[in-house]
C-alpha positions in Angstrom: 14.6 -211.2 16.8 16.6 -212.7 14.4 16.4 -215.9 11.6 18.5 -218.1 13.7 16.2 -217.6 16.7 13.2 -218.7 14.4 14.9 -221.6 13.1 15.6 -223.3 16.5 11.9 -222.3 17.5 11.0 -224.1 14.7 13.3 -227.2 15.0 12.6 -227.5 18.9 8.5 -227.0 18.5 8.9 -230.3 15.7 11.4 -232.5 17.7 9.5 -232.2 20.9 12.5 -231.4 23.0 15.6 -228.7 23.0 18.0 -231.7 23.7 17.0 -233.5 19.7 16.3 -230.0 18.2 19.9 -229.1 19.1 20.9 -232.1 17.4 19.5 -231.4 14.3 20.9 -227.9 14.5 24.9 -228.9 15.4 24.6 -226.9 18.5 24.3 -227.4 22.0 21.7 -227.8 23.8 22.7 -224.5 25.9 23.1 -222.9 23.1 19.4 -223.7 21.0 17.7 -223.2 24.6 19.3 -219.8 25.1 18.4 -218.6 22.1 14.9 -219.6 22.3 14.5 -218.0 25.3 15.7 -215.0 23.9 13.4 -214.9 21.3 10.3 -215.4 24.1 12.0 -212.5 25.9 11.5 -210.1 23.0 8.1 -211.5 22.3 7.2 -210.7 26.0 5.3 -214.5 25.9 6.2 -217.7 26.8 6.5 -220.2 23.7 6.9 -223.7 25.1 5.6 -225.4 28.4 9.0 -226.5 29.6 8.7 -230.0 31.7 10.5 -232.8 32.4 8.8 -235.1 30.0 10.0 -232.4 27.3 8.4 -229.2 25.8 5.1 -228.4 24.6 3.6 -225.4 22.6 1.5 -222.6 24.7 -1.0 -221.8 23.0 0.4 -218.6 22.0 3.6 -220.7 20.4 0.6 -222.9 18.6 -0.4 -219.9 17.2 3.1 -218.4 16.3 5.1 -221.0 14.8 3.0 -220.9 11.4 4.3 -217.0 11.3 7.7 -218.5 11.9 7.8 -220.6 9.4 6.3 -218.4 7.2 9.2 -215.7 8.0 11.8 -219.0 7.5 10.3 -219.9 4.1 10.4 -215.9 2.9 14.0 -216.1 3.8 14.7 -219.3 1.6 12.9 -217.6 -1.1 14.8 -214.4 -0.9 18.2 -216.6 -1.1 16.5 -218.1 -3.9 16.2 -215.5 -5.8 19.5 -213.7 -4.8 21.3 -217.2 -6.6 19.1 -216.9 -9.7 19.5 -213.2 -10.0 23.2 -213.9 -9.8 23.4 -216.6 -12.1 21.3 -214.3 -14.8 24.0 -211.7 -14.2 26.4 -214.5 -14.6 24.5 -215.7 -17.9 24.5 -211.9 -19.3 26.3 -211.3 -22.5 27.9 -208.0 -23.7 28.9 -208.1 -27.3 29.9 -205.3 -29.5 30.6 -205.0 -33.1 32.5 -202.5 -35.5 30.3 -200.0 -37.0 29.6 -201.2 -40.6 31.1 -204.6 -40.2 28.0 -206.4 -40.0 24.8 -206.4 -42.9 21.2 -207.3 -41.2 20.7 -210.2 -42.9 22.0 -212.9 -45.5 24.7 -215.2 -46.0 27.5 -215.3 -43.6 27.5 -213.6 -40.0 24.9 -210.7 -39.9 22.8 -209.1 -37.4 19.9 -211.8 -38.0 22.7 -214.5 -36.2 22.7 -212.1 -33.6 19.2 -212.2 -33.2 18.6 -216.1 -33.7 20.7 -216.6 -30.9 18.8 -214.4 -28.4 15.6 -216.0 -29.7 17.1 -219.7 -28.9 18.5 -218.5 -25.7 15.5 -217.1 -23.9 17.1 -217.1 -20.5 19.9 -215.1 -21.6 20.6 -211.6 -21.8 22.6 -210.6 -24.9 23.5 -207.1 -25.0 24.5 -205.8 -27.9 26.2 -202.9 -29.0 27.5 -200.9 -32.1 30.6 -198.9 -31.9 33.9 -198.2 -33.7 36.3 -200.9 -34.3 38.5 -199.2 -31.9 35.8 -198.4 -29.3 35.2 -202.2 -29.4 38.2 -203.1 -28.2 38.7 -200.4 -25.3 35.3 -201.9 -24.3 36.9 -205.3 -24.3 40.0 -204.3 -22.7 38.2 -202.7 -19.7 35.4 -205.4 -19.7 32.8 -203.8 -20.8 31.8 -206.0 -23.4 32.7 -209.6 -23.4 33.8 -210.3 -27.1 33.8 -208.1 -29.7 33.8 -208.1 -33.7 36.3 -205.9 -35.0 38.3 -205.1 -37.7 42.0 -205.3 -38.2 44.5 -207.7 -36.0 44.6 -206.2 -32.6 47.8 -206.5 -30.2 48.2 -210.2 -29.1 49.4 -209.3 -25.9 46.5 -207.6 -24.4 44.0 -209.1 -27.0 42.8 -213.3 -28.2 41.7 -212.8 -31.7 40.2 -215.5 -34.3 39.5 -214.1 -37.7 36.2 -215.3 -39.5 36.2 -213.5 -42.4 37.8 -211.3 -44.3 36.3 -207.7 -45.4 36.1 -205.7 -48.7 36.5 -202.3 -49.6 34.3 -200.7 -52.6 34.1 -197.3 -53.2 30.8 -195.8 -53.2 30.5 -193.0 -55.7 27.5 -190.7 -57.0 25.9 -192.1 -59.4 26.6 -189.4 -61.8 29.8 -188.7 -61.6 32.4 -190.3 -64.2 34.0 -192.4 -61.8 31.2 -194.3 -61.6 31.4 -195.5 -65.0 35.0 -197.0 -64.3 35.0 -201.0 -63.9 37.9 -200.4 -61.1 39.0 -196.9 -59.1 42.5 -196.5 -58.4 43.7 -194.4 -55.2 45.2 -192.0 -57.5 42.0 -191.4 -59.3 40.5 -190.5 -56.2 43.4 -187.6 -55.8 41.2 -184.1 -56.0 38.3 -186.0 -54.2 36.7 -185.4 -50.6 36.3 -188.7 -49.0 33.7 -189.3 -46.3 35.5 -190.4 -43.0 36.5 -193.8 -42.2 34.7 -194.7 -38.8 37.7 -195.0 -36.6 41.7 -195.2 -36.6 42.2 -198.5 -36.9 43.4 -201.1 -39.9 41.2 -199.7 -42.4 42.4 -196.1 -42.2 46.1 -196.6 -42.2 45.3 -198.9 -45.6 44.0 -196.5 -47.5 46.5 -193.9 -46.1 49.5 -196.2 -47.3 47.4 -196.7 -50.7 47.1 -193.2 -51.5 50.8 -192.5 -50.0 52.1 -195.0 -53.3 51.7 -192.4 -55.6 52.6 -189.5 -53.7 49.4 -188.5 -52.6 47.6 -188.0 -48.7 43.7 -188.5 -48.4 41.3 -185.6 -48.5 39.4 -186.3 -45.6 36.2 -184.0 -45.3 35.4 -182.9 -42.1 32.0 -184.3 -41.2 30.8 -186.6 -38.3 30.3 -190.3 -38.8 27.1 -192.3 -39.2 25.8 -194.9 -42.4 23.3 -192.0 -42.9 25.8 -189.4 -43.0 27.9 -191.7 -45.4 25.2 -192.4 -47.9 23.9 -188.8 -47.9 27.6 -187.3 -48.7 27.8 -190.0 -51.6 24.2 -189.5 -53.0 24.4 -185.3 -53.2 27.7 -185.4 -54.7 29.9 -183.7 -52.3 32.1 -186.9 -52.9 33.1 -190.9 -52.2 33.1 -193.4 -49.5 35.3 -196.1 -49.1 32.3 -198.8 -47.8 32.0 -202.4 -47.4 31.4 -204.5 -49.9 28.0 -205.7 -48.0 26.6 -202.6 -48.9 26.3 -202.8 -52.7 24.3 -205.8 -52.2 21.3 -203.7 -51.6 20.7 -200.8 -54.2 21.0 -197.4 -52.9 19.8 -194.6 -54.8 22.0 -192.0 -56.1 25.4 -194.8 -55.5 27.1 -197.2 -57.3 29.6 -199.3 -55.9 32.7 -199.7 -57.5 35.9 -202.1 -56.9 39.4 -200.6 -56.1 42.1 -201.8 -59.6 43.8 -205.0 -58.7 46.9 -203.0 -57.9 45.2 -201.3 -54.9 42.8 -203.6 -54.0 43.2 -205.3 -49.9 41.9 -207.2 -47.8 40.7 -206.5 -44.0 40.6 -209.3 -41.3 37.4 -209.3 -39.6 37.2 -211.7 -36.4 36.3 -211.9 -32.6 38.7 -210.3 -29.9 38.4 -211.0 -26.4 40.6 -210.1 -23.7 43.7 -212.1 -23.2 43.6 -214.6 -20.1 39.9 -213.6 -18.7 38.1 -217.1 -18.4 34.9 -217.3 -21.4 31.7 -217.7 -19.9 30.1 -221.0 -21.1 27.2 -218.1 -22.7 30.2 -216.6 -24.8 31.5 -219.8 -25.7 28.0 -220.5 -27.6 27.5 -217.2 -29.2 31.1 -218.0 -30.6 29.9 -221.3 -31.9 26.9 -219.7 -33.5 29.0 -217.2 -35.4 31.5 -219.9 -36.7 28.7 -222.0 -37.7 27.4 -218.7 -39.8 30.7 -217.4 -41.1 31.4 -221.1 -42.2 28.3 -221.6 -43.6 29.4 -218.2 -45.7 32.8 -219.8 -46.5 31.0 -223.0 -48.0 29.2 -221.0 -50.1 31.9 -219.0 -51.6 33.9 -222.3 -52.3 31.7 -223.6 -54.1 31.3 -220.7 -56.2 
């Protein structure tokens, strides 16, 4: 027994005759009887009276065909909800961003846009995801993640990029240690000191490689793993500096103070969204990239005026 046999029970037992049924059905007539009969075969019962006047329901067809269309309907419903479950795949968002890169609220893009946009998009599925500014764009690259926040220019032949912002650098010192009195730090200040571990190998650690290289000098990287925890902890007992974003020293953190690179070494980072060169944007993507222009230019407003 299969759907198609259903459906021309179905269609025959409403038009009264194989000859109309097979009509509604763009098949022969041959062809809509045959299968019907079929059907009745593997039933072991006869559904229609067949005479010449046309067909008529047995009373065991009378008493199948609401099963039948029952078993039709279940079918439509289960195509139904293959299309929607395939158009909330469709409507699913992966988006990563660089570890640090983003505060969880304020001015400006943060994690709150993040979260505003999931709350006005009920039916969609933003996924979310924080990893290093390199990992982020290996995830884009093999499509992973849709879009991605990340720092640094990435390579404009595998990569789109639109920069939003640009990024900071303070150094984050203990509290008690002299260079925290300084109004600036200079890279060469910073030349018998352990710094914690920039998050990955991208823009940020070849900058402060080429500041330090200016005067002579390599960074003295110590060797401990990566987290904001980890960071804040190295920095608070004194085992030495962090070169953080500025974000961070607008929430106090005990045991740190946050001071600016000198005007000499002072730079800039990029910060924007990569996606992967010539992949079509879901319409979903292209909204979450509205919302985070809105945000970052809502930022930029800001600091004009100021």
């Amino acid at each position: 027994m299969d759907l198609r046999q259903i459906e021309y029970f179905c269609l025959a037992s409403k038009a009264g005759s194989f000859s109309a049924a097979a009509k509604s059905a763009f098949v022969t007539q041959q062809t809509l009887s045959a299968s019907v009969a079929a059907l009745e075969g593997e039933l072991g019962m006869p559904l229609f009276h067949r005479r010449r006047q046309g067909i008529q329901l047995t009373d065991f067809g009378g008493a199948f065909l609401p099963k039948a269309v029952a078993v039709l309907e279940a079918a439509r419903s289960a195509e139904s909800f293959a299309a929607q479950w395939k158009e909330s795949t469709h409507g699913a968002v992966a988006f990563a961003y660089a570890t640090a890169s983003l505060q969880d609220e304020g001015t400006g893009f943060t994690l709150a846009t993040l979260r505003d946009f999931r709350a006005t998009h009920a039916g969609a599925d933003l996924r979310v995801f924080e990893l290093t500014s390199d990992s982020c764009l290996a995830a884009v690259e093999r499509g992973s993640v849709d879009m991605a926040f990340v720092v640094g220019r990435p390579d404009p032949s595998v990569f789109e990029f639109e920069q939003i912002a640009e990024g900071n650098l303070l150094v984050a010192v203990p509290a008690s240690h002299p260079l925290a009195e300084r109004q600036a730090i200079s890279f060469a200040d910073l030349a018998e000191v352990d710094l914690f571990p920039v998050p990955d190998l991208n823009i940020s650690y070849h900058r402060i490689v080429e500041g330090f290289a200016r005067y002579g000098l390599a960074p003295r990287y110590a060797p401990v793993p990566f987290s904001l925890d980890h960071a804040r902890e190295f920095v608070r007992s004194g085992r030495g500096v962090d070169f953080s974003p500025a974000h961070n020293a607008e929430m106090p953190h005990e045991g740190i103070a946050y001071v600016p690179l000198t005007e000499e070494d002072s730079f800039t980072l990029p910060l924007g969204l990569a996606s992967k060169l010539g992949v079509p944007e879901k319409p979903l993507v292209g909204e979450l990239r509205e919302a985070i222009r809105r945000a970052a230019c809502e930022e930029n407003g800001r600091a004009g005026k100021r």
